[in-house]
C-alpha positions in Angstrom: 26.7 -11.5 26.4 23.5 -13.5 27.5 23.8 -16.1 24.6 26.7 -18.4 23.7 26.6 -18.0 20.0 24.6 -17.0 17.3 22.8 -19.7 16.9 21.7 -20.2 20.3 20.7 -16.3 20.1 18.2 -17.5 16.9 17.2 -20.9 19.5 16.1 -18.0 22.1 16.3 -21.2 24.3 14.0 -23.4 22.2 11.5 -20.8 22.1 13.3 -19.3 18.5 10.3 -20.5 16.6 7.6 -18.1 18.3 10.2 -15.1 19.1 10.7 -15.1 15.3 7.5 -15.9 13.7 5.9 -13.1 15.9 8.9 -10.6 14.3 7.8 -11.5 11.2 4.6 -11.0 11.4 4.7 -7.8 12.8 7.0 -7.0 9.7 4.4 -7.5 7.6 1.7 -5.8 9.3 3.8 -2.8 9.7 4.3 -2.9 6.0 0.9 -3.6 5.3 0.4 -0.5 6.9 2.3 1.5 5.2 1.2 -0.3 1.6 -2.6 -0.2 1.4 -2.7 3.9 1.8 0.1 4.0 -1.4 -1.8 1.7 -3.2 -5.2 3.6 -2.0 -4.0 6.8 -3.0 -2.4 5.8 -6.6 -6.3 4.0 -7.3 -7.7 7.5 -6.0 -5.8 9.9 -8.2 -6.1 7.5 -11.2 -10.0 7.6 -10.4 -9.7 11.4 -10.3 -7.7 11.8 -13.4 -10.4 9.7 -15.4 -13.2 11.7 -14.1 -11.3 15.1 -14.6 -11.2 13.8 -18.7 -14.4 12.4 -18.9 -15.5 15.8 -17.1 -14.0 17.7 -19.9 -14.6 15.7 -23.1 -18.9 16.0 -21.8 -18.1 20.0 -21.0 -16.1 20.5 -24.8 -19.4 18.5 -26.7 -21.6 20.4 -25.2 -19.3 23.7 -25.9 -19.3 22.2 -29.5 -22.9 21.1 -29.9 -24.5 24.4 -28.3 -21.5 26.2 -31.2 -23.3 23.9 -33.6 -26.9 25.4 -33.1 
């Protein structure tokens, strides 16, 4: 084993701070990755879903208002 013990494995031979900090913050890029196109794609079908309602309520007044003539 190239390290004495678990806590020189975290030291990474005083360079720890920089080995880990770069791990983390490719952590959270990779999960930003992965986030923002869920979150994009929930926002888009809400969108969708709104516009599909309005989209019928305008197409059943004017069904109803041409019925009313």
């Amino acid at each position: 084993m190239q390290f004495e013990s678990f806590a020189e494995f975290l030291a990474m031979g005083r360079h720890g701070l920089f080995v880990w900090s770069s791990y983390a913050a490719c952590v959270v890029v990779l999960a930003i990755n992965v986030l923002v196109p869920v979150m994009q794609r929930k926002t888009l079908l809400a969108q969708l879903r709104r516009a599909g309602r309005r989209s019928a309520n305008q197409t059943a007044m004017a069904v109803h208002d041409q019925a009313g003539d």
